[in-house]
C-alpha positions, 0 to 999 in steps of 0.5 A: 500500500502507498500513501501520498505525502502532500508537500505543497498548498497548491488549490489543485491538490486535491484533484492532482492526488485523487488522478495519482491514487486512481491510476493505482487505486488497489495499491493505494491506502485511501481516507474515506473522504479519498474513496468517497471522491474517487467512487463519485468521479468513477461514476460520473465517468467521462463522455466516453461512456457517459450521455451528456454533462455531468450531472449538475451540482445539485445532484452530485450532493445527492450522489455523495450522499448515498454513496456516503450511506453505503460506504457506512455499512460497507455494501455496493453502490446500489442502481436502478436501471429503468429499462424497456420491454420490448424491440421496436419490431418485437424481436429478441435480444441483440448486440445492444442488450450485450453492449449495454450489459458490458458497460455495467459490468465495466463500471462495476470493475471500476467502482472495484478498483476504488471499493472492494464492494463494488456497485450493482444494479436492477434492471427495471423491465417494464414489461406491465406497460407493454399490453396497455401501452399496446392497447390495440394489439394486447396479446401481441405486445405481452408476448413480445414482452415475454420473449425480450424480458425472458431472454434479458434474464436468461442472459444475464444468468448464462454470462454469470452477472447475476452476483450484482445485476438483476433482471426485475420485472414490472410482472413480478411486483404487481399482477397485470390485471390490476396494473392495467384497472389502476391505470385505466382509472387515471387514463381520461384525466390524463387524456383531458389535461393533455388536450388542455395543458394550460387548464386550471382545472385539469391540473386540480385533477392531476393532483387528485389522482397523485399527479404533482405537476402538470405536463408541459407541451416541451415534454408533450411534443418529446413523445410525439416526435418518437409517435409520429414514427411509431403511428405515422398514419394516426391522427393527434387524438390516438397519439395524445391516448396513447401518451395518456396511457403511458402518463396513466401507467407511470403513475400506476406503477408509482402507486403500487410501489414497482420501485425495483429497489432490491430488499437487501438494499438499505436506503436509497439507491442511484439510477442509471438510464440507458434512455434520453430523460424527456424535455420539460421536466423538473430537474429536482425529480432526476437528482440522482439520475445519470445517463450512460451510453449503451455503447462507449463513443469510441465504438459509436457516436450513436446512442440509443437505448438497447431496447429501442436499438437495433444492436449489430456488428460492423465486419471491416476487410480486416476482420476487425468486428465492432459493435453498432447501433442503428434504429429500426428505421435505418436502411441498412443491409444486414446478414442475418446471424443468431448465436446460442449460449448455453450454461453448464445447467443447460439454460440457454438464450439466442442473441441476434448477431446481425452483421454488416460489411464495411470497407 
């Protein structure tokens, strides 16, 4: 173990020892204070692998201080992962489930070179939402569901992650049944104060059903934007039901108390989202919420979610294989691959491996 012995009075002291102790963490005999920092800035990461800026003063209070109350009792850094249910297209999972699984593993083995406990996470599937989001094709989209959230678990048990990330569906906190009769009551309050946003007594409505604030038309026009190529044929009263059903499952699963958060989890816990947190919403609600990449910059400067995202493989002449991302809408050719990996147990989970050519 070595320790820094600090000879000068210079403002950037602090910055200098904490770049010196994380180039050598393992070896280096930290205070709690150093740990602490060092945690913080391993999470808040670089652009390389984060999405957008560091997380605003404010919120770096709120991160410090939960990773401060986890430090306490010596266990990981806890993490809610919000996380879609389903591929655009209804397929299985892809190169952009796995990247963005590596990425989790990779901050787990960085928090570890700093705090032995490391982190871990829980992927927030909401796999509930899907039926009644997809109200017009039901069976459809619950199956579709089934099969991406299914082929998520297996996948993670068959890479032998399951130690500190676990697959949390929505399913398993509450039934679909009442899920979808509680979201259903808070569907036409949401639908009316969508039609009039500026309505003083649609927003006495939202705070009767639990809705703090209301919708502003920045983060109304966000979801309409993603609709349009979703239901380019729909007129604006399907698009605005459809946004009220997804406000209406939202506030559901606040109700039933789906928060994700693992039992053994002692306190609060730090959320890291793979999505775009949408536009006119209040910044305090997010506090301890930070984007990352599904794939690091160097691989790709495209970012999706990986389950919005067609995940692939760029081949080059040299055999030089690089993980990708491309939207469903994306004309691109593509040879259609799947692999299969199977466990010592027999488990087994099928990835798609679509490639494409370059030069």
């Amino acid at each position: 173990m070595y320790q820094i012995k600090t000879t000068t009075h210079d403002p950037y002291d602090p910055l200098i020892e904490n770049f010196v102790f994380s180039q050598f963490a393992k070896q280096a005999a930290k205070t709690c204070s150093q740990t602490l920092e060092m945690v913080s800035e391993v999470i808040f990461a670089t652009t390389k692998v984060r999405y957008g800026p560091k997380p605003s003063p404010e919120s770096q209070v709120v991160f410090r201080e939960i990773i401060r109350h986890y430090m306490a009792e010596n266990l990981p850094i806890p993490f809610v992962c919000p996380w879609g249910s389903e591929k655009p297209d209804g397929s299985i999972i892809d190169i952009a489930e796995l990247g963005a699984l590596k990425t989790l593993c990779c901050l787990n083995a960085r928090v570890k070179d700093v705090y032995a406990p490391g982190a871990e996470f829980s992927l927030r599937v909401e796999d509930l939402c899907a039926p009644h989001l997809f109200f017009e094709r039901m069976a459809e989209a619950r199956a579709e569901a089934k099969l991406y959230t299914d082929g998520l678990i297996a996948l993670v048990k068959i890479l032998g992650i399951d130690s500190f990330i676990t697959v949390s569906p929505d399913s398993l906190l509450a039934n679909e049944e009442a899920f979808n009769a509680l979201a259903d009551k808070f569907v036409p309050v949401m639908e009316t104060h969508l039609h009039n946003l500026n309505n003083p007594i649609t927003h006495k409505a939202l705070k009767e059903i639990g809705w703090d604030k209301p919708v502003v038309q920045e983060t109304v026009d966000h979801y309409l934007t993603g609709y349009e190529k979703l239901y380019p044929n729909r007129n604006m009263g399907f698009k605005l039901h459809v946004l009220a059903r997804y406000f209406a499952s939202s506030l559901a699963r606040k109700k039933l108390g789906m928060t994700s958060m693992l039992p053994r989890w002692n306190g609060e816990c730090l959320d890291l989202y793979f999505g775009k947190t949408p536009p006119g919403l209040e910044p305090t609600r997010y506090l301890r919420r930070i984007h990352y990449r599904t794939l690091p910059c160097n691989l790709t400067t495209n970012h999706m979610a990986p389950w919005r995202a067609k995940g692939y493989l760029a081949i080059t002449n040299e055999n030089e294989v690089t993980p990708k991302l491309a939207s469903f809408q994306e004309d691109l050719v593509y040879n259609q691959r799947e692999i299969v990996l199977v466990a010592n147990d027999g488990t087994q989970v099928t990835v798609k491996t679509d490639y494409v050519l370059e030069n």
